[in-house]
FISE-110154 format. One record per residue (C-alpha): x, y, z; residue number from 0. Coordinates in Angstrom, 3 decimals, m for minus. Each point is the difference from the previous one (the first is absolute). Last residue first. Layout:
<recs>
+----------+----------+----------+-----+
|        u |        v |        w | seq |
+----------+----------+----------+-----+
|        X |        Y |        Z | NUM |
...
+----------+----------+----------+-----+
</recs>
This chain:
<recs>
+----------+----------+----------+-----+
|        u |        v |        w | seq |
+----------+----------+----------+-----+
|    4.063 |  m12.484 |  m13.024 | 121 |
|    0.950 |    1.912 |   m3.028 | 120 |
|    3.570 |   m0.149 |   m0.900 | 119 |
|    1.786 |    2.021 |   m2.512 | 118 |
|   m1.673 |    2.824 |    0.327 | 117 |
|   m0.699 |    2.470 |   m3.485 | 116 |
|   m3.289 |   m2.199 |   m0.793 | 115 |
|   m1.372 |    0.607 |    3.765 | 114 |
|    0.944 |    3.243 |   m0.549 | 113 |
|   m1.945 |    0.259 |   m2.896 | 112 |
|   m3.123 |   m1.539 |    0.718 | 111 |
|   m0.911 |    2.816 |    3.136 | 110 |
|   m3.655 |    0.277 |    0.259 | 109 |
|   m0.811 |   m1.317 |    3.538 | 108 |
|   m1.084 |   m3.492 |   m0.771 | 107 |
|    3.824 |   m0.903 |   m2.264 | 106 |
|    1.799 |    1.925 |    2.955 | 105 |
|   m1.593 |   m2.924 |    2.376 | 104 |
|    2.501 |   m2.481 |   m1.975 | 103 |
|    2.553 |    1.870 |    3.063 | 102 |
|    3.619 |    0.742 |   m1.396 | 101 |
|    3.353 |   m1.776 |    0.046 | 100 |
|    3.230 |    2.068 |    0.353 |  99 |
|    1.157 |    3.061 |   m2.121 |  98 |
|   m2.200 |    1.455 |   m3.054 |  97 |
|    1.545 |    1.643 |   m2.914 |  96 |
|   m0.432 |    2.747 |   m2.405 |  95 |
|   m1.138 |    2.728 |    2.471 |  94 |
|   m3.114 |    2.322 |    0.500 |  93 |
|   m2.356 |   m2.550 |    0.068 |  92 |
|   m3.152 |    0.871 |   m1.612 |  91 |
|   m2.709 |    2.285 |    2.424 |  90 |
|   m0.476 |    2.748 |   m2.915 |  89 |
|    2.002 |    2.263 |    2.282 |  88 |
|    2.713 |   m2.327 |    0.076 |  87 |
|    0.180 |   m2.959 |    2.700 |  86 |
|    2.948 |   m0.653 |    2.577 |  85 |
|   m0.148 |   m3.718 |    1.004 |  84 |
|    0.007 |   m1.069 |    3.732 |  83 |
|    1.439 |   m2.237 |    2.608 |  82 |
|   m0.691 |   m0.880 |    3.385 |  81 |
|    2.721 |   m3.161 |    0.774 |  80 |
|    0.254 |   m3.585 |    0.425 |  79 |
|   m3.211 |   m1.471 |   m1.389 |  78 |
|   m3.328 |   m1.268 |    1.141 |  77 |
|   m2.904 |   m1.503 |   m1.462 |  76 |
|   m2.791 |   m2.252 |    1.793 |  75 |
|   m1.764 |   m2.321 |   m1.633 |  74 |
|   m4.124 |   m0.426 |    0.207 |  73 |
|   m0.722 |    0.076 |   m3.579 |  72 |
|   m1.307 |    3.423 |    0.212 |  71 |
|    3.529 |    1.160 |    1.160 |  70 |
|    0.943 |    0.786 |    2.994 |  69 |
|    2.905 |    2.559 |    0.681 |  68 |
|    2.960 |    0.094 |    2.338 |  67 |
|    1.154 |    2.674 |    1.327 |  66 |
|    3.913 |    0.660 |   m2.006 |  65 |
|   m1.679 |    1.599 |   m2.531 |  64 |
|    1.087 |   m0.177 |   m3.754 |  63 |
|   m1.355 |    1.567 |   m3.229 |  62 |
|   m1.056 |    3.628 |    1.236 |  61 |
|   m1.286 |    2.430 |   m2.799 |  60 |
|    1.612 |    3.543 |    0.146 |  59 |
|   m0.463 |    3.736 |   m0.550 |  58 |
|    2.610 |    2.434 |   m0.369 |  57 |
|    1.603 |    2.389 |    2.325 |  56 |
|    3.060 |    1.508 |   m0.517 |  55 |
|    2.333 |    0.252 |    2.854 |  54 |
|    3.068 |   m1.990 |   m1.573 |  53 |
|   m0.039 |   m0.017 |   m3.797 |  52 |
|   m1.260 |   m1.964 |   m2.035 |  51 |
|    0.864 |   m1.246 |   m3.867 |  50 |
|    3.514 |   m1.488 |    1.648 |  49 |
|    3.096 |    1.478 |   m0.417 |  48 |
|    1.009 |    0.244 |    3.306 |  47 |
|   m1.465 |   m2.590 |    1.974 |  46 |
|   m3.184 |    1.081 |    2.234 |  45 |
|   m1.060 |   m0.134 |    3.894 |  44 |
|   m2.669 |    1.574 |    1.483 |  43 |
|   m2.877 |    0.493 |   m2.825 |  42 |
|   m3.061 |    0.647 |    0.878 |  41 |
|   m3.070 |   m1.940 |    0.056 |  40 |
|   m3.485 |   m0.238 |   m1.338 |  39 |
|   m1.894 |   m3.221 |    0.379 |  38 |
|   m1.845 |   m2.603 |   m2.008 |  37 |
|   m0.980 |   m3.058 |    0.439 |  36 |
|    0.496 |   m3.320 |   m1.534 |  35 |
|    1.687 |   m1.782 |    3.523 |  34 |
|   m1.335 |    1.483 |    2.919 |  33 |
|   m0.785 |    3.852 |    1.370 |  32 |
|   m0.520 |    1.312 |    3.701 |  31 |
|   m1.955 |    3.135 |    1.202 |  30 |
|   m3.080 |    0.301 |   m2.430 |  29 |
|   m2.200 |    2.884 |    1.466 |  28 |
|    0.739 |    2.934 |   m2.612 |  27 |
|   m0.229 |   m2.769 |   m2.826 |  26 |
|    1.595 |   m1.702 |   m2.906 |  25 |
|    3.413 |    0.928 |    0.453 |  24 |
|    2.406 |   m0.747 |    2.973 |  23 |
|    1.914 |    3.431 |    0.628 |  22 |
|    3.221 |    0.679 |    1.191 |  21 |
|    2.055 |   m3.401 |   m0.915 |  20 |
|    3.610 |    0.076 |    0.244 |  19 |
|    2.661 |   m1.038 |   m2.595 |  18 |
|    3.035 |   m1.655 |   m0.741 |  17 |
|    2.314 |   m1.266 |   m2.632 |  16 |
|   m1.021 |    2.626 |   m2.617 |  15 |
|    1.771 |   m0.219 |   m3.682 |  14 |
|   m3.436 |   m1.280 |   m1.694 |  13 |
|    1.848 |   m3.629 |   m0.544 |  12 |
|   m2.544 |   m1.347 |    1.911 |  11 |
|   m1.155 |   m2.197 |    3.772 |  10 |
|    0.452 |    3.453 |    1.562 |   9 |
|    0.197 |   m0.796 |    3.924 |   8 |
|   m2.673 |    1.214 |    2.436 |   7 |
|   m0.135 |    2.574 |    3.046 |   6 |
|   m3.033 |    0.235 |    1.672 |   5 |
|   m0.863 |    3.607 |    1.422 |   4 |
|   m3.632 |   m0.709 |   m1.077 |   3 |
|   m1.699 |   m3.136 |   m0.100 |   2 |
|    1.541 |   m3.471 |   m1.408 |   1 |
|   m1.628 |   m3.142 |    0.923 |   0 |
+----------+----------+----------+-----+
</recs>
């Protein structure tokens, strides 16, 4: 569950290593966000070079949790870290490349191409 304050790892090749959530979007009320949402978050650590810079603020989907999440099915899913990818204005991934395996729950929330761009979806 991330809410904000979080800090999360960049699981792309977007040039930011780490970020921190301020805002959870989708409502006023909604406090923590899972895997396939969307939050807004600002940049606190960047490589030089990279297509951001530190302190800009761009909006995000998150791809791995470290709470563990059910699945319809019954499973449970949990990785290792909290990680995100940095989305464009349009809401496509901002970078070429995808680090680590993502969620298959990207698929129901409207995100195809980064779960084509990963190279393991569990």
């Amino acid at each position: 569950m991330i809410q904000k304050q979080s800090r999360l790892r960049v699981a792309d090749n977007s040039g930011a290593t780490e970020v921190m959530c301020i805002h959870v979007t989708g409502s006023t009320k909604k406090r923590y966000a899972r895997i396939g949402d969307r939050i807004k978050c600002s940049v606190k650590k960047a490589i030089s070079g990279g297509l951001v810079k530190k302190g800009e603020v761009h909006d995000a989907v998150i791809v791995r949790t470290v709470k563990e999440y059910r699945r319809s099915d019954g499973s449970y899913l949990a990785f290792g870290d909290n990680a995100v990818v940095l989305l464009n204005k349009d809401g496509e991934p901002m970078a070429t490349r995808i680090f680590g395996g993502v969620a298959r729950e990207l698929k129901d929330a409207g995100y195809p191409k980064i779960m084509s761009l990963a190279p393991e979806v569990v």
